[in-house]
mmCIF file as Biopython writes it, N, C-alpha, C and O atoms, coordinates in Angstrom:
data_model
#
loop_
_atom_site.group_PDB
_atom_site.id
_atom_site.type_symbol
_atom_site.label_atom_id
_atom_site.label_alt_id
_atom_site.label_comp_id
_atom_site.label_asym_id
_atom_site.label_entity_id
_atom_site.label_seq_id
_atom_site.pdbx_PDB_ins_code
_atom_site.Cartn_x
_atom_site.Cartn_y
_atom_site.Cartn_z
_atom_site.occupancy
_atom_site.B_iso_or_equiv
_atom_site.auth_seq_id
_atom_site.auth_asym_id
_atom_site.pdbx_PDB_model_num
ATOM 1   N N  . UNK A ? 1  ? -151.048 90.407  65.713 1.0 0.0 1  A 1 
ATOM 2   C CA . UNK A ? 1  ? -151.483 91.208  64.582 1.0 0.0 1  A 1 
ATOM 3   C C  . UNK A ? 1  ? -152.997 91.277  64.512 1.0 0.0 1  A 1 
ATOM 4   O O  . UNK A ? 1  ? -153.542 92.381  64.512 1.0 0.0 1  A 1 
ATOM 5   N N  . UNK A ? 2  ? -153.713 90.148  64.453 1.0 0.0 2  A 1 
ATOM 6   C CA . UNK A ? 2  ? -155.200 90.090  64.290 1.0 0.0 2  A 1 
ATOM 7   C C  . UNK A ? 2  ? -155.654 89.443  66.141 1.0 0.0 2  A 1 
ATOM 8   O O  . UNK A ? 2  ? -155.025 88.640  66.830 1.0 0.0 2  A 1 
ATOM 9   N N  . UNK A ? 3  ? -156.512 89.937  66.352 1.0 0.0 3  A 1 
ATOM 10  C CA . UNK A ? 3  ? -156.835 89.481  67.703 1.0 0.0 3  A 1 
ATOM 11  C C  . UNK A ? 3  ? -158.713 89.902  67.787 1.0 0.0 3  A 1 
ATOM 12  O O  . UNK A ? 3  ? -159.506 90.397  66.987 1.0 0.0 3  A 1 
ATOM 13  N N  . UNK A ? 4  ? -158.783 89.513  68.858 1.0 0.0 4  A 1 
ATOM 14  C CA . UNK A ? 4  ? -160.095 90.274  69.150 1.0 0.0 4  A 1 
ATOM 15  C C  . UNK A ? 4  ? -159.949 91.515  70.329 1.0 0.0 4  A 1 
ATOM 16  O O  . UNK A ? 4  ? -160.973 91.817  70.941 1.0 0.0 4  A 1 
ATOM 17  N N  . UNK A ? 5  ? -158.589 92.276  70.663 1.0 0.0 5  A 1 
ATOM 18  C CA . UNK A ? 5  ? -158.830 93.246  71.279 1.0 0.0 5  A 1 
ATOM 19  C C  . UNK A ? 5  ? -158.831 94.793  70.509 1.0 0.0 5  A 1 
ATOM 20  O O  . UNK A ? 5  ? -158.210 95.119  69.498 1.0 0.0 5  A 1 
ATOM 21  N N  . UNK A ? 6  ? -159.340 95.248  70.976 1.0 0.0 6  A 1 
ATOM 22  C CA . UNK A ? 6  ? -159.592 96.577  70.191 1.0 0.0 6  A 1 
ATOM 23  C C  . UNK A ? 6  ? -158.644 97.432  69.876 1.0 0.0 6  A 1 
ATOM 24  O O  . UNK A ? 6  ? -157.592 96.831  69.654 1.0 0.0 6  A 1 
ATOM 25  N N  . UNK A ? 7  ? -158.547 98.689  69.749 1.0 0.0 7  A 1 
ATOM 26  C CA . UNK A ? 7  ? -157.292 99.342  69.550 1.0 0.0 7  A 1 
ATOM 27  C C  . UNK A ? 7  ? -157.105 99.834  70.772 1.0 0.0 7  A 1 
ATOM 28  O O  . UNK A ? 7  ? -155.967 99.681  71.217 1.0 0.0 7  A 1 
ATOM 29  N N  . UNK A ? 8  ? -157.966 100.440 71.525 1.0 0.0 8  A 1 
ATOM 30  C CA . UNK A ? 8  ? -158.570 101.335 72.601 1.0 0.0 8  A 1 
ATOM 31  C C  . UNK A ? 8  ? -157.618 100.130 73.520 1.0 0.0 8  A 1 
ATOM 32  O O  . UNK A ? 8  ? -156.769 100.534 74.315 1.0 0.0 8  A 1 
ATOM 33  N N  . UNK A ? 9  ? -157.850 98.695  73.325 1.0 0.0 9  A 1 
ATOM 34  C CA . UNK A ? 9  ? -157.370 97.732  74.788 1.0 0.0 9  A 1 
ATOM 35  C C  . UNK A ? 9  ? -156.399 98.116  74.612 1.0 0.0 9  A 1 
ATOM 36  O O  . UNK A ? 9  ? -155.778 98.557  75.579 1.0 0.0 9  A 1 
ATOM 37  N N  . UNK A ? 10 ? -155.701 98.138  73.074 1.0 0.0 10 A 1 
ATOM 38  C CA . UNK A ? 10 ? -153.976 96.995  73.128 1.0 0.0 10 A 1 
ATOM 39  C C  . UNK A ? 10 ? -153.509 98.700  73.831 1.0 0.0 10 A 1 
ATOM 40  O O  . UNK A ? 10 ? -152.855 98.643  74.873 1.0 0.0 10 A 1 
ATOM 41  N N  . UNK A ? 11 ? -153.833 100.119 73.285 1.0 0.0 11 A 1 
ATOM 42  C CA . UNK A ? 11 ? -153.261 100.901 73.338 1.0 0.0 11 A 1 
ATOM 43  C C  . UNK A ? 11 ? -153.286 101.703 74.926 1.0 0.0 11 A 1 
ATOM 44  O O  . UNK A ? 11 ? -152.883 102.820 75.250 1.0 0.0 11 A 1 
ATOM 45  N N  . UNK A ? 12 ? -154.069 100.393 75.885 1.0 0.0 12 A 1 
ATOM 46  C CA . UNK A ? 12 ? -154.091 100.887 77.049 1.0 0.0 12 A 1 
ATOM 47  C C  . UNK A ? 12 ? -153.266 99.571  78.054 1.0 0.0 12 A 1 
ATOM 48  O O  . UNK A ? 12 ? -153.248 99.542  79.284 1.0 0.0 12 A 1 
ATOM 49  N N  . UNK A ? 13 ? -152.804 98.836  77.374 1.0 0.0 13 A 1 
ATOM 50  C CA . UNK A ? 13 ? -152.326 97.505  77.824 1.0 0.0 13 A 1 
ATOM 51  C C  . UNK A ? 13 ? -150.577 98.440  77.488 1.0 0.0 13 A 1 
ATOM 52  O O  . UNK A ? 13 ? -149.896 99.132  78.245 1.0 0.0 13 A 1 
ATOM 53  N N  . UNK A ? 14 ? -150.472 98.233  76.759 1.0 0.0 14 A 1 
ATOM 54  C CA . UNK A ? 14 ? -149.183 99.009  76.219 1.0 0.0 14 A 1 
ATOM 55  C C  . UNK A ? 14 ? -148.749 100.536 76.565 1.0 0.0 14 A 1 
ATOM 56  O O  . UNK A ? 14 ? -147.809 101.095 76.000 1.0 0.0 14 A 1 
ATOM 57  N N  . UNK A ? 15 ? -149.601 101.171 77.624 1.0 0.0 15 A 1 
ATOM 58  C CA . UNK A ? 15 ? -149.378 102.578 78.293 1.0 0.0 15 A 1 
ATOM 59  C C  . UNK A ? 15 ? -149.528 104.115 77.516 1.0 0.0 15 A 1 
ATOM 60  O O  . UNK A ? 15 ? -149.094 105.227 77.817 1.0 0.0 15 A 1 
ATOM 61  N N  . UNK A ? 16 ? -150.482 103.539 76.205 1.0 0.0 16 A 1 
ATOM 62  C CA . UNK A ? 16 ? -150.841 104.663 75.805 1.0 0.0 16 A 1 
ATOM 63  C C  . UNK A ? 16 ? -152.386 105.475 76.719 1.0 0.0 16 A 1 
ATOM 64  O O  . UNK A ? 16 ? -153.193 104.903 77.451 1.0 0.0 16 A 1 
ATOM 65  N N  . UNK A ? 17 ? -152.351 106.691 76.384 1.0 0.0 17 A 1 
ATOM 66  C CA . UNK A ? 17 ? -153.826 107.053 77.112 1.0 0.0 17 A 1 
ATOM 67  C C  . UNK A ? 17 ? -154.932 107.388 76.240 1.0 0.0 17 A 1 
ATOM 68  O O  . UNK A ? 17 ? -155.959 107.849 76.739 1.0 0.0 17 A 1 
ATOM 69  N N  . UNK A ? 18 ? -154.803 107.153 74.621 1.0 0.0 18 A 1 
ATOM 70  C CA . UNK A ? 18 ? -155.544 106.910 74.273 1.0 0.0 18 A 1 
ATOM 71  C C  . UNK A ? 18 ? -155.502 106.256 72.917 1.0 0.0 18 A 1 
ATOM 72  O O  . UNK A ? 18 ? -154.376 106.333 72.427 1.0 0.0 18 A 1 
ATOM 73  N N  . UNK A ? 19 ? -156.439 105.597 72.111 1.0 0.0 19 A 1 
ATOM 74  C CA . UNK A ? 19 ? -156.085 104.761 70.774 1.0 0.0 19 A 1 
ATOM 75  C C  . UNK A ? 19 ? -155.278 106.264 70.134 1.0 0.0 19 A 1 
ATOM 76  O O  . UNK A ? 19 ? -154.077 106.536 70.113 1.0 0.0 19 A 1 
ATOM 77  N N  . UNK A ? 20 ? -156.244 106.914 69.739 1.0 0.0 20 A 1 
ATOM 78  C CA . UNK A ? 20 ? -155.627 108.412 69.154 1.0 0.0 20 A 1 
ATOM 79  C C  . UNK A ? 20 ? -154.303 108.304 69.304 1.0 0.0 20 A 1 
ATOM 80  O O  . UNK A ? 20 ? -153.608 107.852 68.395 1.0 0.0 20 A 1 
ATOM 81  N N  . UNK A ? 21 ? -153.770 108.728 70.527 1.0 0.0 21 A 1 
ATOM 82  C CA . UNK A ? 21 ? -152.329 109.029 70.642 1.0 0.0 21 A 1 
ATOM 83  C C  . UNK A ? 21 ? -151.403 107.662 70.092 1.0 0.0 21 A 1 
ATOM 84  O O  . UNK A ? 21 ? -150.377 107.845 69.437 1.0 0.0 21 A 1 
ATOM 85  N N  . UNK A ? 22 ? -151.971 106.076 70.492 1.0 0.0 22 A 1 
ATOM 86  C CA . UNK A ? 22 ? -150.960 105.463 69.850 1.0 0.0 22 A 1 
ATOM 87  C C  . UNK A ? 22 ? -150.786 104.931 68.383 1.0 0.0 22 A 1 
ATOM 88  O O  . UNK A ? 22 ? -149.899 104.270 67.843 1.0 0.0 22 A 1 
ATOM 89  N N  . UNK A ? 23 ? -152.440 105.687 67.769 1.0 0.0 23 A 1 
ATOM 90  C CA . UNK A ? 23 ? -152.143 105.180 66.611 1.0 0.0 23 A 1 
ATOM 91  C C  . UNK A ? 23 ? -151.526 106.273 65.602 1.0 0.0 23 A 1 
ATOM 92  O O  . UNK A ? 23 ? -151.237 106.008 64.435 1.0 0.0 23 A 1 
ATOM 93  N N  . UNK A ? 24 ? -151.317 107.874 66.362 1.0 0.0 24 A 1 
ATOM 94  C CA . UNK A ? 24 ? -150.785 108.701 66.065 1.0 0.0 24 A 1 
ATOM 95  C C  . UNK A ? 24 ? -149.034 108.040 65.554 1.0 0.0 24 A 1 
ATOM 96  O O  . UNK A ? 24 ? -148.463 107.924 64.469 1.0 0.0 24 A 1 
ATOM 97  N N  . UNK A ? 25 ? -148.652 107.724 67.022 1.0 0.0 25 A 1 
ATOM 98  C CA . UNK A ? 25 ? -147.406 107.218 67.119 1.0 0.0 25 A 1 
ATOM 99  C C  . UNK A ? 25 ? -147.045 106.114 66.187 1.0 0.0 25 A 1 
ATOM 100 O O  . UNK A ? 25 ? -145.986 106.133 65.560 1.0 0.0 25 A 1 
ATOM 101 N N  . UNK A ? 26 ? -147.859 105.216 66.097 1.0 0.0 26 A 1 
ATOM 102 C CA . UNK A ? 26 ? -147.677 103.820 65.066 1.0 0.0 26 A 1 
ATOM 103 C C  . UNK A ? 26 ? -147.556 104.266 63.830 1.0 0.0 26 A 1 
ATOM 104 O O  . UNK A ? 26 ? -146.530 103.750 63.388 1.0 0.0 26 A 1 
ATOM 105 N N  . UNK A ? 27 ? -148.114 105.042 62.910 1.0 0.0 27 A 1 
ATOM 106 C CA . UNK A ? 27 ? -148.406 105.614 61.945 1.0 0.0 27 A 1 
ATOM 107 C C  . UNK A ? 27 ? -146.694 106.717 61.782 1.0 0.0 27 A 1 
ATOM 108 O O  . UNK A ? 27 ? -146.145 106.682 60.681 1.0 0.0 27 A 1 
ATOM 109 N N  . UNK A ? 28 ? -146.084 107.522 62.836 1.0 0.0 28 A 1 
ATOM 110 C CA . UNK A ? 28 ? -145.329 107.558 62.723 1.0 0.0 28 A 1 
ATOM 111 C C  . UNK A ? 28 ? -143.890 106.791 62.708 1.0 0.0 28 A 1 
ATOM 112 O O  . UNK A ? 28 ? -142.918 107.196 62.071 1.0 0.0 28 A 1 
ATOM 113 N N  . UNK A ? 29 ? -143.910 105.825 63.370 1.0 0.0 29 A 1 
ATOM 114 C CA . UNK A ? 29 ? -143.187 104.460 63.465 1.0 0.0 29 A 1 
ATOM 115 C C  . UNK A ? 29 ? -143.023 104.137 61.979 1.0 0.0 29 A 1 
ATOM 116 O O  . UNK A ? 29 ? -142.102 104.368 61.194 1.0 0.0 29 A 1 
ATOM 117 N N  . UNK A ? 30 ? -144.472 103.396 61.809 1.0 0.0 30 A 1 
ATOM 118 C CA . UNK A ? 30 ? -144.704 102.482 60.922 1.0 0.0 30 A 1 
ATOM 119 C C  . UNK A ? 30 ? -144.766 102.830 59.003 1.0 0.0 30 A 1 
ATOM 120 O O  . UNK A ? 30 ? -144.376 102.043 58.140 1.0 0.0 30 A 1 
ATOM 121 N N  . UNK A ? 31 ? -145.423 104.341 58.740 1.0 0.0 31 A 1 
ATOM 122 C CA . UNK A ? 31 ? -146.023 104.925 58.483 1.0 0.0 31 A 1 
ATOM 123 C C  . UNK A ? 31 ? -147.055 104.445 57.967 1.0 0.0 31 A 1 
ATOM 124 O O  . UNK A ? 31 ? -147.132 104.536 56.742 1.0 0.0 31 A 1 
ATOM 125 N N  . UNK A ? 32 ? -148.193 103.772 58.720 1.0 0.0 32 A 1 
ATOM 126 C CA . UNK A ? 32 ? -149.173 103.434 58.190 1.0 0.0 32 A 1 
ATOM 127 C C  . UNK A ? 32 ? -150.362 103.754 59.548 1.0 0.0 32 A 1 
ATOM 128 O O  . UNK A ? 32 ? -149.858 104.477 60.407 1.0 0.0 32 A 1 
ATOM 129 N N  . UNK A ? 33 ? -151.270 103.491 59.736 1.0 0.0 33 A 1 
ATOM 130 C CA . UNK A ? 33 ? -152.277 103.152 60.818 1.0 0.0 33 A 1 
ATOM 131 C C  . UNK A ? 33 ? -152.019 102.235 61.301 1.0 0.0 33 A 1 
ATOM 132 O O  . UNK A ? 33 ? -151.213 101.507 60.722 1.0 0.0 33 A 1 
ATOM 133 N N  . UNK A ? 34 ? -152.582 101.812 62.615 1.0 0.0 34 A 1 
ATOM 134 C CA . UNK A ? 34 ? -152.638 100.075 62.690 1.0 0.0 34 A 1 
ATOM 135 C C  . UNK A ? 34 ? -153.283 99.436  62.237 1.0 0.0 34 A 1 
ATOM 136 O O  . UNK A ? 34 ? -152.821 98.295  62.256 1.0 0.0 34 A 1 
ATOM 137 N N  . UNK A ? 35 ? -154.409 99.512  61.672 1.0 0.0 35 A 1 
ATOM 138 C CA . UNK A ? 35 ? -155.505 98.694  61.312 1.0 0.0 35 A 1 
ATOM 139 C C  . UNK A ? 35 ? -154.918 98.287  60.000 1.0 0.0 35 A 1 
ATOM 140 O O  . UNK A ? 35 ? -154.811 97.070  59.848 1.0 0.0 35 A 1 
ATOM 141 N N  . UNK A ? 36 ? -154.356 99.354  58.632 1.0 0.0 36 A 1 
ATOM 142 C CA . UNK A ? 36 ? -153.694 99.109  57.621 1.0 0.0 36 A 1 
ATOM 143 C C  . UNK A ? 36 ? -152.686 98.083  57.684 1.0 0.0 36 A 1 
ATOM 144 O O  . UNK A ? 36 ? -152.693 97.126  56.910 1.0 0.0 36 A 1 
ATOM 145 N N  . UNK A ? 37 ? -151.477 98.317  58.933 1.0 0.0 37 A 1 
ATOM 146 C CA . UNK A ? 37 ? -151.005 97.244  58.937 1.0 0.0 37 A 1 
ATOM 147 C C  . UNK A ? 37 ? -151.362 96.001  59.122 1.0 0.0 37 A 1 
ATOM 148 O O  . UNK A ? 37 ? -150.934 95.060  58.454 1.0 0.0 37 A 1 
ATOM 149 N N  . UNK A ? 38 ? -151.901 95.947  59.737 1.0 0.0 38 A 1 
ATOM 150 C CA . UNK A ? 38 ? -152.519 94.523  60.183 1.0 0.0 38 A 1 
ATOM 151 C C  . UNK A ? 38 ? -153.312 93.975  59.074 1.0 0.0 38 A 1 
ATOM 152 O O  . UNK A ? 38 ? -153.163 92.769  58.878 1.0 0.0 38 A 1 
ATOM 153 N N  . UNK A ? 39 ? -154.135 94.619  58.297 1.0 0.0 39 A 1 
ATOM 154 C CA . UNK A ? 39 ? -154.889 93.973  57.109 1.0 0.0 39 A 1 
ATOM 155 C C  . UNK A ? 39 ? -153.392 93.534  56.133 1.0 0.0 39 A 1 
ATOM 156 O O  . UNK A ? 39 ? -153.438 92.456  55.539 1.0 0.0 39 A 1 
ATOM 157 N N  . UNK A ? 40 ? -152.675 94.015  56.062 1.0 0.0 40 A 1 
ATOM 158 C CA . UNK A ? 40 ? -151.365 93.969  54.867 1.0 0.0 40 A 1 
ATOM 159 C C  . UNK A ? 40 ? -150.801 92.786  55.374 1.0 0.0 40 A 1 
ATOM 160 O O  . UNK A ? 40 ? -150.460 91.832  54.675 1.0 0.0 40 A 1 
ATOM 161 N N  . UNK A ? 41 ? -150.704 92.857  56.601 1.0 0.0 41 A 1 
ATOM 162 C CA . UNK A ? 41 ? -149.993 91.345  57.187 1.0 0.0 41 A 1 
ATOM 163 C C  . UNK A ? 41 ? -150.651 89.949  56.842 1.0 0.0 41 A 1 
ATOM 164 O O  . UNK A ? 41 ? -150.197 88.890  56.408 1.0 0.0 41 A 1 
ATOM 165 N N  . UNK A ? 42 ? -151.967 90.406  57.229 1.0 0.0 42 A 1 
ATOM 166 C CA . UNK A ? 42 ? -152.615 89.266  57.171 1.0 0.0 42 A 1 
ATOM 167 C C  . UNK A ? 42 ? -152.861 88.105  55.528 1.0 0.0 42 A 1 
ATOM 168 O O  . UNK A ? 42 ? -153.494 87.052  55.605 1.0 0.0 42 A 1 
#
């Protein structure tokens, strides 16, 4: 959830091609951003 990699890493570690597109996708998943989630978790 909290790390020190960026969005740009996790979302290129995980086979997206760009943060854009996976935080597009997360947000549809999730319906939130990632960053939102992750502050809510924490």
């Amino acid at each position: 959830m909290r790390g020190d990699k960026t969005l740009d890493r996790i979302a290129e570690e995980i086979g997206y091609e760009s943060a854009s597109a996976f935080s597009t996708a997360f947000r549809k998943r999730f319906g939130c951003p990632p960053g939102k989630f992750a502050r809510a978790a924490a």
